[in-house]
C-alpha positions as YAML, in Angstrom:
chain: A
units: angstrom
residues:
- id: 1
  name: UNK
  ca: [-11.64, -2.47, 14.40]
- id: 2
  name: UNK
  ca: [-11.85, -5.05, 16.79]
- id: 3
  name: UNK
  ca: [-14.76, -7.00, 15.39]
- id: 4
  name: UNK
  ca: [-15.95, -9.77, 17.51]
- id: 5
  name: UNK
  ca: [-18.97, -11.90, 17.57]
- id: 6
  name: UNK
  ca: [-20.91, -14.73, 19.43]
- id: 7
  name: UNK
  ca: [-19.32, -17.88, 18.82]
- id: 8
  name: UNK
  ca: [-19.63, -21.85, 20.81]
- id: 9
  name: UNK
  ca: [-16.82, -20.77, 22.86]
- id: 10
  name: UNK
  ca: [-18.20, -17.37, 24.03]
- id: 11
  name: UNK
  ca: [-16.73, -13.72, 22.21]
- id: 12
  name: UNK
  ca: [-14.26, -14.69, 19.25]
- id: 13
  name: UNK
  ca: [-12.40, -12.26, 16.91]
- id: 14
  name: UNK
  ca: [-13.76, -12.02, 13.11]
- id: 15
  name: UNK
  ca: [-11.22, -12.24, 10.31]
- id: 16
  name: UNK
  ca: [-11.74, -10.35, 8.03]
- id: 17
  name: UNK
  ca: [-10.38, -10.02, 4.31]
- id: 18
  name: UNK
  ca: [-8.16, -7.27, 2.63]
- id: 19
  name: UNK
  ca: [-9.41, -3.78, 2.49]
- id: 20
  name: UNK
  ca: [-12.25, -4.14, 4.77]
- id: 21
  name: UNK
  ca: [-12.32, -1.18, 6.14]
- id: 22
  name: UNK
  ca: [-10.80, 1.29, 3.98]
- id: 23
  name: UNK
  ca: [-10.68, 1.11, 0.34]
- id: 24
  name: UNK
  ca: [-7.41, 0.95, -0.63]
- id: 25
  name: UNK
  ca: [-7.09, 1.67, -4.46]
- id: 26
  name: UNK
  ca: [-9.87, 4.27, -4.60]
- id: 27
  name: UNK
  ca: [-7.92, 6.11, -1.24]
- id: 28
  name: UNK
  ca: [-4.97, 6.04, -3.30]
- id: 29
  name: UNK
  ca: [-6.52, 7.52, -6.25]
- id: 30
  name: UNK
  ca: [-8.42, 10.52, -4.08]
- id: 31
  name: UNK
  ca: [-4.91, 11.14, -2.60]
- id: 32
  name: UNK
  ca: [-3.56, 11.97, -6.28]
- id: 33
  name: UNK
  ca: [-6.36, 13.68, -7.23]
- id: 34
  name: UNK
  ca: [-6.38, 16.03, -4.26]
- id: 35
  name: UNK
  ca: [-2.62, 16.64, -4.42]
- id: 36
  name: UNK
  ca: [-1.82, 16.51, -8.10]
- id: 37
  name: UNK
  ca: [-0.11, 19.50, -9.05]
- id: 38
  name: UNK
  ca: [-0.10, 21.44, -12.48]
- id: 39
  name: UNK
  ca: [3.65, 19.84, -13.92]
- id: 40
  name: UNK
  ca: [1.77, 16.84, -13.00]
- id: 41
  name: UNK
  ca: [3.86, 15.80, -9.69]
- id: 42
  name: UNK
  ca: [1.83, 14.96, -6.49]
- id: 43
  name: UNK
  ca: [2.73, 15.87, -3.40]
- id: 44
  name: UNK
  ca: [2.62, 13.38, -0.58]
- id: 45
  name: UNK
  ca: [0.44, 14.76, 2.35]
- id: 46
  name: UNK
  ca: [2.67, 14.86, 5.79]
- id: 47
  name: UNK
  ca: [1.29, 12.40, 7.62]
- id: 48
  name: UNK
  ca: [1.77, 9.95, 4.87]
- id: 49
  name: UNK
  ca: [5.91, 10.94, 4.05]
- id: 50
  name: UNK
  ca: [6.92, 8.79, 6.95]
- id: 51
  name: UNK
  ca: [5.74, 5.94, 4.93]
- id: 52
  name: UNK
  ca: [7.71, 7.27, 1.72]
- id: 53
  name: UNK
  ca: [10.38, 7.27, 2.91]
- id: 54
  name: UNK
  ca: [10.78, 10.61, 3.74]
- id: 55
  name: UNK
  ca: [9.53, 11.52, 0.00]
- id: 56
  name: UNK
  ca: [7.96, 14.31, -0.02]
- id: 57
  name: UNK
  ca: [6.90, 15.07, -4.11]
- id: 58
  name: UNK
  ca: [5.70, 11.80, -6.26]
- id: 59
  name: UNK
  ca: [6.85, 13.01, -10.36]
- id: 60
  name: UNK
  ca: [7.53, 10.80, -13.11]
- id: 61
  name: UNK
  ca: [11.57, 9.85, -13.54]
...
């Protein structure tokens, strides 16, 4: 995001805490509800299957 702001020292970087910009948990839950399939398995959009692994279906073991 590359926040910054006027500080003593001139242009400093803001830290900021977790899910700042994106809302984690309510991402996660719009992912399953847009890719929740009727035997109740999700499928894992493409971009996000690198992250999974490789995984491409989420169902219940």
């Amino acid at each position: 995001m590359n926040i910054r702001y006027e500080g003593k020292e001139g242009r400093e970087v803001v830290h900021t805490l977790n899910n700042t910009a994106l809302a984690t948990s309510r991402a996660m839950v719009a992912i399953v509800e847009n890719n929740q399939q009727k035997d109740g398995t999700v499928l894992i959009p493409k971009v996000l299957q690198k992250y999974m692994g490789g995984k491409k279906v989420l169902k219940k073991v």
